[in-house]
C-alpha positions in Angstrom: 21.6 6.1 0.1 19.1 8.5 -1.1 15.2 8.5 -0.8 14.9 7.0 -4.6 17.5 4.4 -4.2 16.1 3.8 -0.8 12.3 3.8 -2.6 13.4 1.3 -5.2 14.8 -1.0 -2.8 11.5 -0.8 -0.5 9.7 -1.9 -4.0 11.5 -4.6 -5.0 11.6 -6.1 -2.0 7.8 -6.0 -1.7 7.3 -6.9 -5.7 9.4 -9.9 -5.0 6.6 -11.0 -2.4 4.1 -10.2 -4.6 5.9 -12.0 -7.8 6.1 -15.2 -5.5 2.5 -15.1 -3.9 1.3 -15.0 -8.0 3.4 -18.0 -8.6 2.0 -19.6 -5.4 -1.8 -18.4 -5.7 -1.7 -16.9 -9.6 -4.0 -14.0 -9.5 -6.8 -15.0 -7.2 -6.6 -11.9 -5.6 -8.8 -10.8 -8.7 -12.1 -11.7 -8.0 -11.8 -9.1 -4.4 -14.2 -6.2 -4.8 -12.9 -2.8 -3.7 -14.3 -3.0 -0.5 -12.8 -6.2 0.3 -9.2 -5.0 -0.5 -10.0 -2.0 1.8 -11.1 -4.4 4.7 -7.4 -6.4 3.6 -5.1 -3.2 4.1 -7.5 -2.4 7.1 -7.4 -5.6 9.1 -3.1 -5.1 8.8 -2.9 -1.6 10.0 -5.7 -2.0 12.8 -2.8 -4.6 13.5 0.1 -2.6 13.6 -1.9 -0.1 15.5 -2.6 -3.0 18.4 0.6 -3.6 18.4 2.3 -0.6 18.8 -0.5 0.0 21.5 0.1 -2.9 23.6 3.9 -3.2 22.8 3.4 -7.4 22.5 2.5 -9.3 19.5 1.3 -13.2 20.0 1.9 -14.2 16.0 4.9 -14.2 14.7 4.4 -11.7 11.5 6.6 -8.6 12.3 5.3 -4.9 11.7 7.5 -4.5 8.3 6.0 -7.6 6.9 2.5 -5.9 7.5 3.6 -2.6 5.6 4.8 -4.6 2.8 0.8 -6.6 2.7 -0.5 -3.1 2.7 1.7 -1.5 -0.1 1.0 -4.6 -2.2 -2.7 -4.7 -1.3 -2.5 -1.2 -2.1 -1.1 -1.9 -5.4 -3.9 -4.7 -6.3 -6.5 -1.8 -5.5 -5.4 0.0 -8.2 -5.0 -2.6 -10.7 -8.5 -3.5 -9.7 -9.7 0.2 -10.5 -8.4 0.0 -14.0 -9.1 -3.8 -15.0 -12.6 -4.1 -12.4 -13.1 -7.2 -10.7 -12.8 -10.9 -12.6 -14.1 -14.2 -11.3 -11.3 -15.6 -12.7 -7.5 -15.9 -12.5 -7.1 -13.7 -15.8 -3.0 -12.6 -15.9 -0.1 -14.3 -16.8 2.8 -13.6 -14.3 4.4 -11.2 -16.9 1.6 -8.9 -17.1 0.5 -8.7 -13.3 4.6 -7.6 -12.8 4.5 -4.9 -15.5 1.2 -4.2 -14.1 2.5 -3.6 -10.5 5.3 -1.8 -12.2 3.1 0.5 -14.1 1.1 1.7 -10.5 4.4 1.6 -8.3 5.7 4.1 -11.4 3.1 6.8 -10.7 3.1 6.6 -6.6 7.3 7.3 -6.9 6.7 10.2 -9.3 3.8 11.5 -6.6 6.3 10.6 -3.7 9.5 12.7 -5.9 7.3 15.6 -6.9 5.9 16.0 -2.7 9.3 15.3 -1.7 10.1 18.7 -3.8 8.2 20.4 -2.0 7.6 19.1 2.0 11.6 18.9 1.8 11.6 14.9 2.9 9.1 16.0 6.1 8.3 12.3 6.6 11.6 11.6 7.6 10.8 13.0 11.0 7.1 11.5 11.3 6.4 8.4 13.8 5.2 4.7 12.7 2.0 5.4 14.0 1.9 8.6 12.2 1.8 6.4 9.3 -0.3 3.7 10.3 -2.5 6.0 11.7 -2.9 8.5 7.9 -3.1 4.7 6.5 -6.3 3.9 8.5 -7.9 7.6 7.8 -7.4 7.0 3.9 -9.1 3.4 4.3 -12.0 5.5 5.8 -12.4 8.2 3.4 -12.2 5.4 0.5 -15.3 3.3 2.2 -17.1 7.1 2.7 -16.1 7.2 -1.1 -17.3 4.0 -2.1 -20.7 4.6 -0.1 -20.9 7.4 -2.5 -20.6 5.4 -5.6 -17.3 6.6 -6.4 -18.3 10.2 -6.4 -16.5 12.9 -4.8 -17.4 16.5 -4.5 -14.4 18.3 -4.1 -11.7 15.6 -2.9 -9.6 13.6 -4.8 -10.8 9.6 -5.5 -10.5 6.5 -4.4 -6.9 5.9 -6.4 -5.1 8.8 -5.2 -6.0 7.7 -1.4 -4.0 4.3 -2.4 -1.5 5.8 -4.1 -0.8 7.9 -0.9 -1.0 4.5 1.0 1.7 2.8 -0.9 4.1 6.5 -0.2 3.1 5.9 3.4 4.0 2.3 3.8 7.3 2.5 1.7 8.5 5.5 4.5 7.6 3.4 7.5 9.9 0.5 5.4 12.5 3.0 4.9 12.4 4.3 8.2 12.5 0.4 9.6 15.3 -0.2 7.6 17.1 2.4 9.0 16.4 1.4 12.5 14.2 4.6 13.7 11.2 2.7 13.6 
């Protein structure tokens, strides 16, 4: 199977999640501010990280069911970026889908064009390689946001979760293959 295929499948399975939790909780998930989907993505990997620190884990939630939170959380960020924060459950199911759709679109045609040109260098990283570049881009978005979105010479707060999402699908991939 090749990284693509392999991407796809990491996407759907986490789309499905996030196409049931809409049916289960509709789109509550829109009143979170920015800083609050941050603190979301954080609180998982922090987990992971404890985890893979202490090699025990007391609740039941594996480590690939973390990564897949994080790539959707990652996802609502920047749906929340575009559409800004609503107090009220505002999308059908059909339109939250195309809308996850539309962001995972433009993180696999980052992932491809990198891909082009690290040659696939992720395929040798560690888990907590990736947890740990996943926790430093959650920390330059809240330096970002204490900025008021402003950015001298570094790119914003949507490219950081865009590079989350590519992050989490290679720890899924990797998982999947049983390296991780």
């Amino acid at each position: 199977m090749n990284t693509t295929s392999q991407y796809d499948q990491v996407v759907n399975n986490c789309k499905e999640i996030f196409i049931k939790k809409v049916h289960d909780y509709g789109t509550s998930w829109r009143v979170l501010r920015m800083i609050s989907i941050v603190d979301q993505i954080y609180i998982k990997a922090q987990r992971i990280r404890t985890i893979q620190e202490i090699k025990q884990q007391k609740v039941a939630d594996d480590i690939s069911g973390e990564f897949k939170g994080i790539l959707n959380y990652a996802v609502i960020a920047l749906i929340q970026i575009d559409k800004g924060t609503y107090v009220v459950e505002d999308l059908t199911t059909e339109e939250a889908a195309r809308l996850y759709d539309e962001k995972i679109s433009i993180a696999r045609s980052l992932m491809e064009d990198k891909n082009h040109d690290y040659g696939e260098a992720w395929r040798e990283m560690s888990q907590e390689s990736f947890v740990d570049l996943i926790l430093v881009k959650l920390l330059r978005i809240k330096q970002i946001l204490s900025n008021d979105g402003r950015t001298l010479i570094s790119e914003g707060i949507d490219a950081n979760f865009i590079d989350i999402i590519n992050y989490a699908v290679f720890a899924l991939i990797l998982i999947g293959e049983g390296k991780h």
